[in-house]
N, C-alpha and C positions, 0 to 999 in steps of 0.2 A: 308626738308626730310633728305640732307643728315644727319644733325645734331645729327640723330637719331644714327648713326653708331659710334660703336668708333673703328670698323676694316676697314679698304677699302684695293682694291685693289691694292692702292701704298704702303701702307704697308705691304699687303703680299707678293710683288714681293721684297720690300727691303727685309724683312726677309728674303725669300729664296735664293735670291742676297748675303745676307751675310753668309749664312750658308752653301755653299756650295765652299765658294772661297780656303778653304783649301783641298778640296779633289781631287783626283786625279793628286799628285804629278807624274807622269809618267815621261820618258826619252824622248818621243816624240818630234818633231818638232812643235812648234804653227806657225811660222811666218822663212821669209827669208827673208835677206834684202840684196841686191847686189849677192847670194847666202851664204852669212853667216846664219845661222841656227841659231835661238832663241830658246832655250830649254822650255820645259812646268814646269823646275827645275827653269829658270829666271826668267820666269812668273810668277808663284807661289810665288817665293822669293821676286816679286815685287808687288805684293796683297798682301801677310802677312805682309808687312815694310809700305805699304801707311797710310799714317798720316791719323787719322780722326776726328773729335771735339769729346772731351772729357767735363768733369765737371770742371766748372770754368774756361772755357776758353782754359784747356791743351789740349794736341791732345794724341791720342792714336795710336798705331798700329791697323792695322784692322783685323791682323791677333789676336791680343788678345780679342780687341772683337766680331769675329766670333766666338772662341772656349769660350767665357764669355759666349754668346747668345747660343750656344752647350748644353752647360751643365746646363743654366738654363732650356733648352727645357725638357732634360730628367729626370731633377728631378722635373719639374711639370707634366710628365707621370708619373712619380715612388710616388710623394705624391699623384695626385687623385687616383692612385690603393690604395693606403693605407688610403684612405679617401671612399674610395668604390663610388667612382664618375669616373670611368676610361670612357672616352667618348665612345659613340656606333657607332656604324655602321650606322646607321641611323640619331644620330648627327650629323656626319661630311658634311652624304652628303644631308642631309636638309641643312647644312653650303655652301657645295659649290652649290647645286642649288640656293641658295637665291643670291649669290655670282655671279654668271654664268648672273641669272635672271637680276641684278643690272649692268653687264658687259658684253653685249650679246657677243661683242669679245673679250672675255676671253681664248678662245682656240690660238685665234693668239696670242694673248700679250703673254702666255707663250710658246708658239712655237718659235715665235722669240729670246723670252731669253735664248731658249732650257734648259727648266722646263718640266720634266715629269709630267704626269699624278700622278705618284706612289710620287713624291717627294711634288706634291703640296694634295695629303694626308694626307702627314706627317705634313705637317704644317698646316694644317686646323686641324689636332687629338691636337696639341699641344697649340691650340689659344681655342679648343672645351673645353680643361682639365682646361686650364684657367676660361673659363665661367663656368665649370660647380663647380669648385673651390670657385670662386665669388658668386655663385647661391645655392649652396648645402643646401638642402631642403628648399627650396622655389618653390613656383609656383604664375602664378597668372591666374585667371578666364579670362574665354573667353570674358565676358560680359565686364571686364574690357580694353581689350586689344580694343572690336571695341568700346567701347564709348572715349578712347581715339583718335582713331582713327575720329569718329563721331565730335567732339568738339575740335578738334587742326588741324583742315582741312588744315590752312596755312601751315603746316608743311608738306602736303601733294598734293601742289598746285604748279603748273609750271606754271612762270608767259609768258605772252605771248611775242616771242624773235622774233626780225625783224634781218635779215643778211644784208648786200648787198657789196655797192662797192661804194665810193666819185668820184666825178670826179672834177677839181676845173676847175676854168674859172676865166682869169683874169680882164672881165668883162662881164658888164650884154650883150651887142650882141652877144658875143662869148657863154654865157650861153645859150641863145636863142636858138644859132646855135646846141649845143652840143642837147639841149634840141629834137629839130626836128629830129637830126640824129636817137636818141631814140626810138624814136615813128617811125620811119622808121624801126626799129630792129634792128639796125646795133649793136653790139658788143660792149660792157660795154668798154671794152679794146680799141679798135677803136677810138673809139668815142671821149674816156680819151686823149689815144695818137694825133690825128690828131688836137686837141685845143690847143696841150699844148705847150709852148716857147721850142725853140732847149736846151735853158740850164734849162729845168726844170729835178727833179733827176728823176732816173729809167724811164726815157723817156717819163716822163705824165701818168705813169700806174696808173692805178686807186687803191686806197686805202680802201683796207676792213675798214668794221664800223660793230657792234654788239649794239642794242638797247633791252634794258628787259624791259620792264612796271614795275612802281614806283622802278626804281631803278637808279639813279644819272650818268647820262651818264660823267665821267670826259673830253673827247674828246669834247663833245657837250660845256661842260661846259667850257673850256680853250676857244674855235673858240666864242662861241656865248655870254656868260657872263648870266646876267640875263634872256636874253629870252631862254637860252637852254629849259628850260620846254615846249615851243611853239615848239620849233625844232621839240623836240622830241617825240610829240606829233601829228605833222604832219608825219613824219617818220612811227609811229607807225600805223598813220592810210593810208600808202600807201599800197595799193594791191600790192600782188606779182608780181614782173615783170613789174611794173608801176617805175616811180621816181617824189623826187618829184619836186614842182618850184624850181628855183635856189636860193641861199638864202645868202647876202652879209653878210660877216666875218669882224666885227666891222669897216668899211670902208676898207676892204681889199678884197681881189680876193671875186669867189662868190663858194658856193659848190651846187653841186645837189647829191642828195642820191638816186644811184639805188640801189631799194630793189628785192634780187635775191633769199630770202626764207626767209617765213613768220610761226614758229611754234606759232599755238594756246594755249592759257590756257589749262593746261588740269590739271585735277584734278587726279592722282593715284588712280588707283582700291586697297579696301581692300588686294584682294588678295596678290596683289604684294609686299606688306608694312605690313603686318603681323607679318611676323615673324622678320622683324625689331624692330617691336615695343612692341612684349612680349619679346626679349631680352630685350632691354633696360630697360621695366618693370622690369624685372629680376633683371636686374644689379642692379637699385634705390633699388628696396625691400632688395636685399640683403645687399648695404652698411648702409642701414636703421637699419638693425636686428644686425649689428655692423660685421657680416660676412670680416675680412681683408686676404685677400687669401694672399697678398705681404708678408706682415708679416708671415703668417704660410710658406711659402716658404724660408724666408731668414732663419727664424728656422730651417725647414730642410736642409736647408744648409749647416747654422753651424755643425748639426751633420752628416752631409755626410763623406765619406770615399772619398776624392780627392785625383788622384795624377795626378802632371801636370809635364808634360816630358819637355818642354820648359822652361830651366829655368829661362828667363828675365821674363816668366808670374808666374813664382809662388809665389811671396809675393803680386800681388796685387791680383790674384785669391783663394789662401788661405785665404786671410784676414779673419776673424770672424766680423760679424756684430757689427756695435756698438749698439750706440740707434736706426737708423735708418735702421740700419743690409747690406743696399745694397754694394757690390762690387763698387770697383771707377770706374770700366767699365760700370756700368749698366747704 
């Protein structure tokens, strides 16, 4: 399912992360250390200078590529106005409900970054100009969107996830023991600690495990060797809040798997994957029809009217496209 996306939320917090590290040059105090005062001018000064990968391996200033990413933002508002594709009102925020839908705590992740509401607008209208850049007149049928839907089901299938917690035991009576304490209820943690040698690390705590159905446990796989498949397949089939036998690690200590949540298969409602997946339609039909939105952008680029006030950034911001037309920041 994720596959389907070529946006996510890591990416629109980067974006917005980097597009706003240049604003709000103020005189302010950010920080004090022994009472010395760090200016929000240091700060700044030390976000526009931080090193970041570049092309071929260079590094760039971040402060070049936040005002790179700036200015391609607005000339891809300014070409879809001139392409009569400028996104709607109802674009974006079909965008961010789908977005919200996909990230039920999306309000906290931008609360904590302290992202506005009004800012993560701007950046959904700017990612909306892009699609509909890429998309412009194209559509495609409802019919086609669920038989997609209908016939790529794996795409749309959560395979069944077991959590817990390992306890190790350095042999099988102490497994035994660990195992009965279990079944009494006593405390995953407990139970780990009270078995475990005085020089065992973090004091015998017991060690998360995640197991998915048909997917290659590498943990399983390093402890158990060829039988991991059996492991994991016992694991898989322990009820919640069960564990299971103790199970010896190629002639070494023994492990027992408490499983402390158990998600089911579940299959995604149309609803929810919809409009996932007529973008994406979208997007194939369009590269199909030969539709190249990057190229029409670097075009408008070149004949943009730029002026950059910074001047370490203005020969690699001015550049003129070559053949491939992009800026060494992009």
């Amino acid at each position: 399912m994720r596959g389907l996306y070529r946006w996510t939320i890591a990416a629109v917090i980067m974006v917005m992360a980097l597009s706003v590290l240049l604003v709000g040059c103020g005189h302010n105090t950010v920080a004090k250390v022994n009472g010395h005062d760090i200016s929000r001018d240091e700060y700044i000064t030390g976000l526009e200078q931080a090193p970041l990968p570049g092309a071929q391996g260079q590094t760039v200033e971040a402060g070049m590529a936040v005002l790179n990413q700036l200015i391609r933002d607005e000339l891809t508002m300014e070409l879809a106005a001139s392409k009569k594709v400028s996104p709607t009102e109802k674009q974006i925020n079909d965008r961010i409900a789908d977005l919200k839908k996909r990230q039920p705590n999306l309000n906290q992740i931008l609360k904590e970054r302290g992202i506005t509401p009004e800012r993560l607008h701007k950046i959904i209208a700017v990612q909306q100009a892009t699609f509909n850049l890429q998309t412009r007149g194209v559509t495609v049928p409802d019919k086609d969107v669920k038989e997609f839907y209908d016939t790529r089901q794996e795409l749309f299938t959560l395979p069944k996830t077991v959590d817990g917690a390992i306890i190790m035991a350095k042999d099988k009576a102490t497994a035994d023991k660990a195992i009965s304490m279990l079944k009494e209820h006593i405390s995953v943690d407990t139970v780990a600690r009270s078995i475990a040698s005085k020089s065992a690390p973090q004091g015998g705590a017991p060690q998360p495990f995640s197991v998915v159905n048909g997917k290659e446990s590498n943990l399983l796989t390093s402890c158990f060797g060829p039988s991991a498949k059996d492991v994991q397949a016992k694991i898989l089939n322990t009820p919640e809040g069960s564990s299971t036998e103790a199970i010896q690690v190629k002639q070494g200590p023994f492990l027992i798997f408490q499983v402390t949540h158990v998600s089911p298969l579940k299959v995604l409602p149309f609803s929810d994957v919809e409009y996932g997946i007529r973008t994406q339609l979208m997007q194939q039909k369009g590269a199909a029809q030969g539709i190249d939105a990057e190229s029409d952008l670097q075009k408008f680029r070149d004949s943009a009217k730029l002026d950059i006030s910074i001047e370490r950034y203005k020969k690699a911001l001015l550049q003129k496209s070559a053949a491939t037309g992009a800026p060494p920041t992009n």
